[in-house]
C-alpha positions in Angstrom: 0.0 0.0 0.0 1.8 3.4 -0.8 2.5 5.7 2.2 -0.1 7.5 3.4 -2.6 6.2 2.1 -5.5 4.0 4.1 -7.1 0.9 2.3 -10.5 2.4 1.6 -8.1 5.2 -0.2 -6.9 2.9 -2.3 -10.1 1.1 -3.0 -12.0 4.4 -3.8 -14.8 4.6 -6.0 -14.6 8.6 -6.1 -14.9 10.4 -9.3 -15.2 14.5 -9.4 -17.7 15.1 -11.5 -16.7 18.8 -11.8 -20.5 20.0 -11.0 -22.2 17.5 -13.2 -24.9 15.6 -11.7 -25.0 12.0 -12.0 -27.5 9.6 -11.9 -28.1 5.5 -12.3 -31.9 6.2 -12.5 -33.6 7.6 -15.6 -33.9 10.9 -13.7 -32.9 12.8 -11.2 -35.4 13.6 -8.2 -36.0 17.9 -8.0 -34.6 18.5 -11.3 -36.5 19.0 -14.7 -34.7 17.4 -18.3 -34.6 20.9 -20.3 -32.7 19.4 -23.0 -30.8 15.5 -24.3 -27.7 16.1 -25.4 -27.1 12.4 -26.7 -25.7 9.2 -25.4 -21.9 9.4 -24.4 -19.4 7.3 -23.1 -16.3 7.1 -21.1 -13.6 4.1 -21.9 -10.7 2.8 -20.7 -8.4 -0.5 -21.6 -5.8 -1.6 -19.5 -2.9 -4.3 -19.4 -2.0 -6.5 -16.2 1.8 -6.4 -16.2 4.0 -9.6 -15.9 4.9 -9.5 -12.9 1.0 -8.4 -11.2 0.2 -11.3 -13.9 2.2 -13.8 -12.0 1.4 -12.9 -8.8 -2.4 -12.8 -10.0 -2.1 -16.5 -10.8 -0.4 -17.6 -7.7 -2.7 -16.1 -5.6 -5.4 -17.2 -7.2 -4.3 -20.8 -6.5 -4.5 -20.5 -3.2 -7.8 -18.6 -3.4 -9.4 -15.1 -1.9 -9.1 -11.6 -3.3 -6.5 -10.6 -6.0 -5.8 -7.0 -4.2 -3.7 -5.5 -7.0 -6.8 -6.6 -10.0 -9.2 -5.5 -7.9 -7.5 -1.5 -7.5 -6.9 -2.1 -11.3 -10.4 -2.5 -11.7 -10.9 0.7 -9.5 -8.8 2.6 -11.1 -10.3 2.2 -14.6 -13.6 2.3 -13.2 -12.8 5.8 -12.0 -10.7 7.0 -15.2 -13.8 5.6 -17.3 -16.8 7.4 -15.0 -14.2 11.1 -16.1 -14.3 10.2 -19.3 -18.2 9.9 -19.0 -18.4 13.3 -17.3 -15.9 14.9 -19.7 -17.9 13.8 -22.8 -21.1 15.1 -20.9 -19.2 18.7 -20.1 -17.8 18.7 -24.1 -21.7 18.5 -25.1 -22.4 21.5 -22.6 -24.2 18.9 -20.3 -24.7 19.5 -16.7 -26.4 16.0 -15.7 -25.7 12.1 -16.5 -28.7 9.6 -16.3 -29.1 6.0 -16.7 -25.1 6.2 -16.4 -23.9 1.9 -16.5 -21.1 0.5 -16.6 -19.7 -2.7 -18.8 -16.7 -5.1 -18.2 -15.0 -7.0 -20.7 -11.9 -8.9 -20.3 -10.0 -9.7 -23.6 -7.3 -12.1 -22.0 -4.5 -9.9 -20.5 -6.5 -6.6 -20.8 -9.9 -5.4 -19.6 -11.8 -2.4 -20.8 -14.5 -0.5 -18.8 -16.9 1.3 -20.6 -19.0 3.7 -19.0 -22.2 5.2 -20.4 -25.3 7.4 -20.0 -27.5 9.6 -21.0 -25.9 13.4 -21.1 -28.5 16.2 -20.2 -29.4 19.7 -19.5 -31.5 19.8 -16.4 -32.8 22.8 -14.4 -34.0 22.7 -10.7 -37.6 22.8 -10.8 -39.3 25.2 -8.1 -40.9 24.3 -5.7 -42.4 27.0 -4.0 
């Protein structure tokens, strides 16, 4: 674990979503959908090194969790979900609905996609 930082640090599932709002349901609870900017997405592939390869397989062997695959999988998660927002923002988007997430492993790589629905919502009064 690098210095300084605490296990649920390292196993983080924080994204800053630079003032966009983000949602997994198909709207977002106080706000109104003013305008649907289009479907976007956020990817990401990455490679397992030899040596975290090795070590993968060893542990695996003798069974539990695979710490160093499993921050991998964080970390792309994370560097997908920006992506996501960053593709939202180019589109002049301030919300994300339906956002998912997809997994596929292609041997020694995986790829995260993230996706959703990029918007431009307004606070609805409610005076």
């Amino acid at each position: 674990m690098p210095k300084g930082q605490s296990e649920d640090e390292m196993f983080s599932c924080f994204t800053d979503t630079h003032g966009v709002i983000t949602s997994t349901m198909n709207d977002i609870p106080g706000y109104k959908v003013k305008k649907v900017l289009g479907t976007v997405y956020g990817l990401t592939v990455r490679s397992r090194n030899l040596g975290a390869g090795l070590g993968g397989v060893m542990r695996s062997m003798a069974g539990g969790e695979i710490r160093i695959f499993t921050k991998m999988l964080y970390n792309a998660r994370n560097d997908a979900a920006e992506r996501l927002v960053g593709e939202c923002m180019s589109r002049g988007g301030n919300a994300l609905v339906a956002i998912r997430f997809d997994i596929a492993d292609m041997g020694a790589m995986t790829q995260v996609c993230a996706y959703g629905t990029a918007c431009e919502v307004e606070k609805i009064d409610q005076a």
